[in-house]
N, CA, C and O atoms as a GROMACS GRO file, in nm:
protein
  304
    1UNK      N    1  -1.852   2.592   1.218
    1UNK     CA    2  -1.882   2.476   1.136
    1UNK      C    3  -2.032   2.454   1.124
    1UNK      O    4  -2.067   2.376   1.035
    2UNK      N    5  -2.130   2.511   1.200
    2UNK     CA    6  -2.255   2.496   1.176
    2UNK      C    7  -2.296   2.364   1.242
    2UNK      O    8  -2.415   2.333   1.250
    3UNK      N    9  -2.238   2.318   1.269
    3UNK     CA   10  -2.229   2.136   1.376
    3UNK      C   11  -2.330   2.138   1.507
    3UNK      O   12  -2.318   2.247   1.563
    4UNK      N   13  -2.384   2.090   1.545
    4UNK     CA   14  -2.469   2.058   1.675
    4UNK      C   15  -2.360   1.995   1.771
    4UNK      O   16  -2.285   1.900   1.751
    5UNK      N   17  -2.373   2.082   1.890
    5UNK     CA   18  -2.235   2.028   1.992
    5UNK      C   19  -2.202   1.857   2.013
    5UNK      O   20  -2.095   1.804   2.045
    6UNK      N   21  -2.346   1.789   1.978
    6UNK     CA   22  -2.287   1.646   1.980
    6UNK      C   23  -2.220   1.589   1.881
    6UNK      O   24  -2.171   1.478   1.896
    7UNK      N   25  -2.207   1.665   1.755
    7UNK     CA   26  -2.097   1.605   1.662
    7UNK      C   27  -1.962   1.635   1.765
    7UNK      O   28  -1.900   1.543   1.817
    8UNK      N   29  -1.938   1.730   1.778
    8UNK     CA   30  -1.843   1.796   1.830
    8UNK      C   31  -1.793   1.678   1.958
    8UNK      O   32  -1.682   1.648   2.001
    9UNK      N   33  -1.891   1.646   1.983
    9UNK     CA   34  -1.803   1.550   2.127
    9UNK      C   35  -1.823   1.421   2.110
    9UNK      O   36  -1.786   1.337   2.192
   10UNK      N   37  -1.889   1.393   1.994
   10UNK     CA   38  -1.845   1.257   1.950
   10UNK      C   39  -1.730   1.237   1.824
   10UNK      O   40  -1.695   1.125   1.786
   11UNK      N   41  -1.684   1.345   1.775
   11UNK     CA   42  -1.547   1.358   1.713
   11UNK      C   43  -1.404   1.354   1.803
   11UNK      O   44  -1.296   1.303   1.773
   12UNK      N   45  -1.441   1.419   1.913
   12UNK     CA   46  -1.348   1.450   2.008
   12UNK      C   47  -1.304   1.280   2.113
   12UNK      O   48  -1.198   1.223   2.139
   13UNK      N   49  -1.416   1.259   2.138
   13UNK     CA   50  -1.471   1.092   2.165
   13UNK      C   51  -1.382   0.935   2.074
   13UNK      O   52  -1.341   0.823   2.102
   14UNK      N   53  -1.395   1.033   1.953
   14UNK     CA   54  -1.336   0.916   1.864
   14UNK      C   55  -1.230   0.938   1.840
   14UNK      O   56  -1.154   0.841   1.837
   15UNK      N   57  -1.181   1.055   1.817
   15UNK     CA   58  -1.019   1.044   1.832
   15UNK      C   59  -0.942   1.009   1.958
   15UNK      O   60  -0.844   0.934   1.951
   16UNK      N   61  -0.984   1.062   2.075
   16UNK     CA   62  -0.920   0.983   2.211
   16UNK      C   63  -0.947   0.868   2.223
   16UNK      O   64  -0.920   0.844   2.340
   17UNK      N   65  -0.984   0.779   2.177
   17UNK     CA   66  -1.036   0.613   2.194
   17UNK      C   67  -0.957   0.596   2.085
   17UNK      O   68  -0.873   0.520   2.134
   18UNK      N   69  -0.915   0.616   1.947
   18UNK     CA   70  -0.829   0.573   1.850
   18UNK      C   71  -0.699   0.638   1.943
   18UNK      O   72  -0.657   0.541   2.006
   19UNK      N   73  -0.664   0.690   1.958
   19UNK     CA   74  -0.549   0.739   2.006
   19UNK      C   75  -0.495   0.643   2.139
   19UNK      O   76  -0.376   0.634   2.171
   20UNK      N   77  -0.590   0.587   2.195
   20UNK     CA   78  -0.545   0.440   2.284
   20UNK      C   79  -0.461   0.340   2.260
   20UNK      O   80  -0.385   0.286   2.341
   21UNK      N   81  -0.479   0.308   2.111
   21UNK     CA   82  -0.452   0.180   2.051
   21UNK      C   83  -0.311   0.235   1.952
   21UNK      O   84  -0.227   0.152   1.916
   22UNK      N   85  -0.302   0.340   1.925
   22UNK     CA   86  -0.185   0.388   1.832
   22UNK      C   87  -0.144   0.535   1.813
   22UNK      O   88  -0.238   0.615   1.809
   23UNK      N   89  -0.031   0.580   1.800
   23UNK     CA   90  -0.029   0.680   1.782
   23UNK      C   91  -0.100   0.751   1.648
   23UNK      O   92  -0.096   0.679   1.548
   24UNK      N   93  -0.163   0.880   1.630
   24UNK     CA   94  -0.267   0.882   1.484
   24UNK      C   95  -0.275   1.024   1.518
   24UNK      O   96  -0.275   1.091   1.621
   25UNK      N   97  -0.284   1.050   1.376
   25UNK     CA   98  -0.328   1.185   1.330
   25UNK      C   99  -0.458   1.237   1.258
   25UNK      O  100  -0.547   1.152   1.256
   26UNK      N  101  -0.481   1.319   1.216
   26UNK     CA  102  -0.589   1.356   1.214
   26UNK      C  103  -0.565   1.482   1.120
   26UNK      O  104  -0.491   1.576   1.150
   27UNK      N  105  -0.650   1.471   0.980
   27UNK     CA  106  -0.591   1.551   0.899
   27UNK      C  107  -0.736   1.632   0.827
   27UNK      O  108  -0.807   1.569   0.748
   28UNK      N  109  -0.761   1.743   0.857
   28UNK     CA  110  -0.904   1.794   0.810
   28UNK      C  111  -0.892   1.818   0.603
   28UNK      O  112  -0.826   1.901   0.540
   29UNK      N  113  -1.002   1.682   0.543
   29UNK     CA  114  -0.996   1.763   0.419
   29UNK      C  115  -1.095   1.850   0.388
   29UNK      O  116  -1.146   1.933   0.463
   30UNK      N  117  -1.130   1.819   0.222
   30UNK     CA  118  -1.266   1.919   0.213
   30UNK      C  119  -1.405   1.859   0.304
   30UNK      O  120  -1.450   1.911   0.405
   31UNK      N  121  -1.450   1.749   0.245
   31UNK     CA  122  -1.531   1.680   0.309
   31UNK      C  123  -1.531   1.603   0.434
   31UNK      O  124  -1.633   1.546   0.475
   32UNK      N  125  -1.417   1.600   0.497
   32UNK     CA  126  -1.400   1.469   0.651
   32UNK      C  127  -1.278   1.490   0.674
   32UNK      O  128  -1.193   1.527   0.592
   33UNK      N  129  -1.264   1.468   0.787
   33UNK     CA  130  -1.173   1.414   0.881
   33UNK      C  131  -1.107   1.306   0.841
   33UNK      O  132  -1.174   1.203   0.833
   34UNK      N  133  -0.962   1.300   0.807
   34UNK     CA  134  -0.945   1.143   0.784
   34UNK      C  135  -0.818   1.095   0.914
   34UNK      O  136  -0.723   1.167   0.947
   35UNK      N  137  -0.841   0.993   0.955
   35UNK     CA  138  -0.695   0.933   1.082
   35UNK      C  139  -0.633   0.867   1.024
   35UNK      O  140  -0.689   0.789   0.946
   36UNK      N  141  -0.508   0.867   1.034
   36UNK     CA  142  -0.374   0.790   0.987
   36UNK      C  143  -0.269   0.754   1.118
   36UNK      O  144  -0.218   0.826   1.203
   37UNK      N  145  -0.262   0.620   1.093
   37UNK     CA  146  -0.118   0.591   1.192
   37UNK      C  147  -0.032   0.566   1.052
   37UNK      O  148  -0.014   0.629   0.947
   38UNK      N  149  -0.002   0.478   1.091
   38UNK     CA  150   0.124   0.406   0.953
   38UNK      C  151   0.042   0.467   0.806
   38UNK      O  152   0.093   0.536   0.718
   39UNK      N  153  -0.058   0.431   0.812
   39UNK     CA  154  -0.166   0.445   0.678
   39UNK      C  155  -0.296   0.515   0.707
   39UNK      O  156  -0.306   0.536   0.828
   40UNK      N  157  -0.373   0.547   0.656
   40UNK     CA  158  -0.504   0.601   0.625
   40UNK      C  159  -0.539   0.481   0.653
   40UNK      O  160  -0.493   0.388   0.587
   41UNK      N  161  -0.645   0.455   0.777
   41UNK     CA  162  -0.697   0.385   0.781
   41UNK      C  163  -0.876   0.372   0.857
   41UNK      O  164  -0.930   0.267   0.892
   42UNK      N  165  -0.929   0.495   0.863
   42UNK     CA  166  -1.062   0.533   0.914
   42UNK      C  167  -1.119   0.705   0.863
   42UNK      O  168  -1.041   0.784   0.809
   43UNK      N  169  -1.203   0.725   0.880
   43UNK     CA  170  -1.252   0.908   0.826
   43UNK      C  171  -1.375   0.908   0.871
   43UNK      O  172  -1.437   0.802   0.880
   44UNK      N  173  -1.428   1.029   0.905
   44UNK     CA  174  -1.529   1.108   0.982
   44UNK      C  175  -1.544   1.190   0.887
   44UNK      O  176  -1.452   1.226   0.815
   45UNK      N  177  -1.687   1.235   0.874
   45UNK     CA  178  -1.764   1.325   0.851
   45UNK      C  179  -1.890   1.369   0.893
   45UNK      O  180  -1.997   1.308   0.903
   46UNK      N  181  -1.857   1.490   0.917
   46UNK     CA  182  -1.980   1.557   1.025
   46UNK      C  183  -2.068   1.617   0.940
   46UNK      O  184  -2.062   1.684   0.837
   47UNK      N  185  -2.155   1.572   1.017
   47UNK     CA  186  -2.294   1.630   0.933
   47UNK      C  187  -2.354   1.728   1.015
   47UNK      O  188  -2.277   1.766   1.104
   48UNK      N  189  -2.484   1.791   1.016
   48UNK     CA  190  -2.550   1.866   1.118
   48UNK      C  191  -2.561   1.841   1.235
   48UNK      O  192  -2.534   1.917   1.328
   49UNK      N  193  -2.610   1.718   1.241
   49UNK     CA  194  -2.613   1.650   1.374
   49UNK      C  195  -2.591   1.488   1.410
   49UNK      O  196  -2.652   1.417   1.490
   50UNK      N  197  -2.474   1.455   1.318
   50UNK     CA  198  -2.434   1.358   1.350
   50UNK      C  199  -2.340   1.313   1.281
   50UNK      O  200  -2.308   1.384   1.185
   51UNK      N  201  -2.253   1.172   1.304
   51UNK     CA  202  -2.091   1.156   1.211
   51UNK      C  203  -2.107   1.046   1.141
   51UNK      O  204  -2.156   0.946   1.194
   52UNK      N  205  -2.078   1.048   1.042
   52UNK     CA  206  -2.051   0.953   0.940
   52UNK      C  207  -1.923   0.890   0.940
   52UNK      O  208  -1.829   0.965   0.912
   53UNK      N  209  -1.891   0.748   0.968
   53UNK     CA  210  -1.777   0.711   0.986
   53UNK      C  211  -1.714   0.611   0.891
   53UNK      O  212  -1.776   0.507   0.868
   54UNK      N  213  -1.614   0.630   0.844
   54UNK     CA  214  -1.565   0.499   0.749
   54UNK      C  215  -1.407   0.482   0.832
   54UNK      O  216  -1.320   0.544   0.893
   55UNK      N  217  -1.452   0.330   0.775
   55UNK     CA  218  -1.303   0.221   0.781
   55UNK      C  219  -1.298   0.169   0.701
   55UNK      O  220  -1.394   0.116   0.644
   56UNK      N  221  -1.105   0.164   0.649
   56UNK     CA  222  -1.027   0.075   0.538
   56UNK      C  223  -1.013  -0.036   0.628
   56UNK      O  224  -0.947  -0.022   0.731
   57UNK      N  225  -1.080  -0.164   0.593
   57UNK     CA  226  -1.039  -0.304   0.642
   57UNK      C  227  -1.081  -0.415   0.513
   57UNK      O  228  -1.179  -0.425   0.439
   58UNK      N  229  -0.954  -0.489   0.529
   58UNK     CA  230  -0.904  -0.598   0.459
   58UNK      C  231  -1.037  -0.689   0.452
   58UNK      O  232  -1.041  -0.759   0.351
   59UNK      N  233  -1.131  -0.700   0.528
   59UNK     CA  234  -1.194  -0.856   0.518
   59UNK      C  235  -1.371  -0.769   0.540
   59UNK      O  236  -1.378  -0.669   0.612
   60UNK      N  237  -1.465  -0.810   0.488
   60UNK     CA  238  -1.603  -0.762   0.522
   60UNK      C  239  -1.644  -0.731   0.692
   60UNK      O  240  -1.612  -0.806   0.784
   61UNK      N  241  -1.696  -0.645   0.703
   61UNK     CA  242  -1.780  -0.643   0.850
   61UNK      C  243  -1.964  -0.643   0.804
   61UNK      O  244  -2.044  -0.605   0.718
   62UNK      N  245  -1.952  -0.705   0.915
   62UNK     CA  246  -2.164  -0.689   0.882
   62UNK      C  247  -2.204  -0.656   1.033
   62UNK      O  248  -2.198  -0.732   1.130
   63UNK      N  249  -2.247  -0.524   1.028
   63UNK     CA  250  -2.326  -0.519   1.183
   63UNK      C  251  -2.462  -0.443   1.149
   63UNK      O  252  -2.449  -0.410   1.031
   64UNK      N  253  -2.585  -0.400   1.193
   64UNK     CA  254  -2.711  -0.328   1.169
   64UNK      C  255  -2.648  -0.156   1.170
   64UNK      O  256  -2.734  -0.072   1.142
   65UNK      N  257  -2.567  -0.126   1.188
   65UNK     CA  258  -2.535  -0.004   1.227
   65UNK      C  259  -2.429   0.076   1.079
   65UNK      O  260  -2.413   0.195   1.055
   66UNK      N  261  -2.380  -0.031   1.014
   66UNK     CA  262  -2.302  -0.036   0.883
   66UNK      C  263  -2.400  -0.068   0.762
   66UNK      O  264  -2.454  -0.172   0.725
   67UNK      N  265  -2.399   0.074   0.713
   67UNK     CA  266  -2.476   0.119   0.600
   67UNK      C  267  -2.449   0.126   0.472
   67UNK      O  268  -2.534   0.170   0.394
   68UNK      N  269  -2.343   0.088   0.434
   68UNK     CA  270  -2.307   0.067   0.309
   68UNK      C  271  -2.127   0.017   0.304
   68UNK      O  272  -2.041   0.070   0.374
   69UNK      N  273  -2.103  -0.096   0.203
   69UNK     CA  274  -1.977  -0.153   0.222
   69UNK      C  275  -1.924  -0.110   0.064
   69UNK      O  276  -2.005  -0.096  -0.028
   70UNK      N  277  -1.781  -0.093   0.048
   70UNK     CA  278  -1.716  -0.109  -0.067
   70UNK      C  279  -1.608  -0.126  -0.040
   70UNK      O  280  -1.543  -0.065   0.044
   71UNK      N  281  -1.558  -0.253  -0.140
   71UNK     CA  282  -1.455  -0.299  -0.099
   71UNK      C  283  -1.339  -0.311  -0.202
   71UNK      O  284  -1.341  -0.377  -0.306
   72UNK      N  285  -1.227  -0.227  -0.148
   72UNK     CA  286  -1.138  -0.164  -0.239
   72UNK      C  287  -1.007  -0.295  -0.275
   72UNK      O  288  -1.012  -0.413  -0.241
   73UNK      N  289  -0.912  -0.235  -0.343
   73UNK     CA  290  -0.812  -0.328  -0.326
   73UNK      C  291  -0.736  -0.307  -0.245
   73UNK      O  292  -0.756  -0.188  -0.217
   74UNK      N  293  -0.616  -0.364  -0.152
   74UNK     CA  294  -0.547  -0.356  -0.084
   74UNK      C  295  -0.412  -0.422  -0.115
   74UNK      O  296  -0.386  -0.542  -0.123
   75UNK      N  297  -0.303  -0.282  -0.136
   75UNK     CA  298  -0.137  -0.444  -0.125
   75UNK      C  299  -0.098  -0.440   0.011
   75UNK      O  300  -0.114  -0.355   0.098
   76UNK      N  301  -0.041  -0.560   0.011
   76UNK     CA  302   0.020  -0.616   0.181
   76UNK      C  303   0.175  -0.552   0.176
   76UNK      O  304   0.252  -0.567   0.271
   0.00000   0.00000   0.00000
């Protein structure tokens, strides 16, 4: 993959810590990693030396570390 070993163990990192909270899979596309329990609901993408992470959530987050928001529709 051309990856620097710390993508590698912070991918590995984030799926065992999601895997705490629910059972989830993990499905490689072209561009990322995406996790699903019930739904698609988070995705990874590795870069050279580091991961790009997204989450599907219902309501805004704001932290210094969250770099860009879009906010889709959602049915209940």
């Amino acid at each position: 993959m051309g990856k620097e070993p710390i993508v590698h163990e912070l991918y590995d990192h984030l799926f065992e810590r999601m895997k705490q909270f629910s059972p989830v899979k993990a499905f490689l596309v072209k561009t990322r990693i995406v996790f699903q329990a019930e739904v698609q609901f988070a995705a990874a993408s590795p870069r050279k030396r580091w991961l790009n992470g997204y989450l599907w959530m219902k309501r805004q987050a704001l932290h210094p570390r969250i770099h860009k928001l879009e906010m889709g529709v959602f049915r209940d």
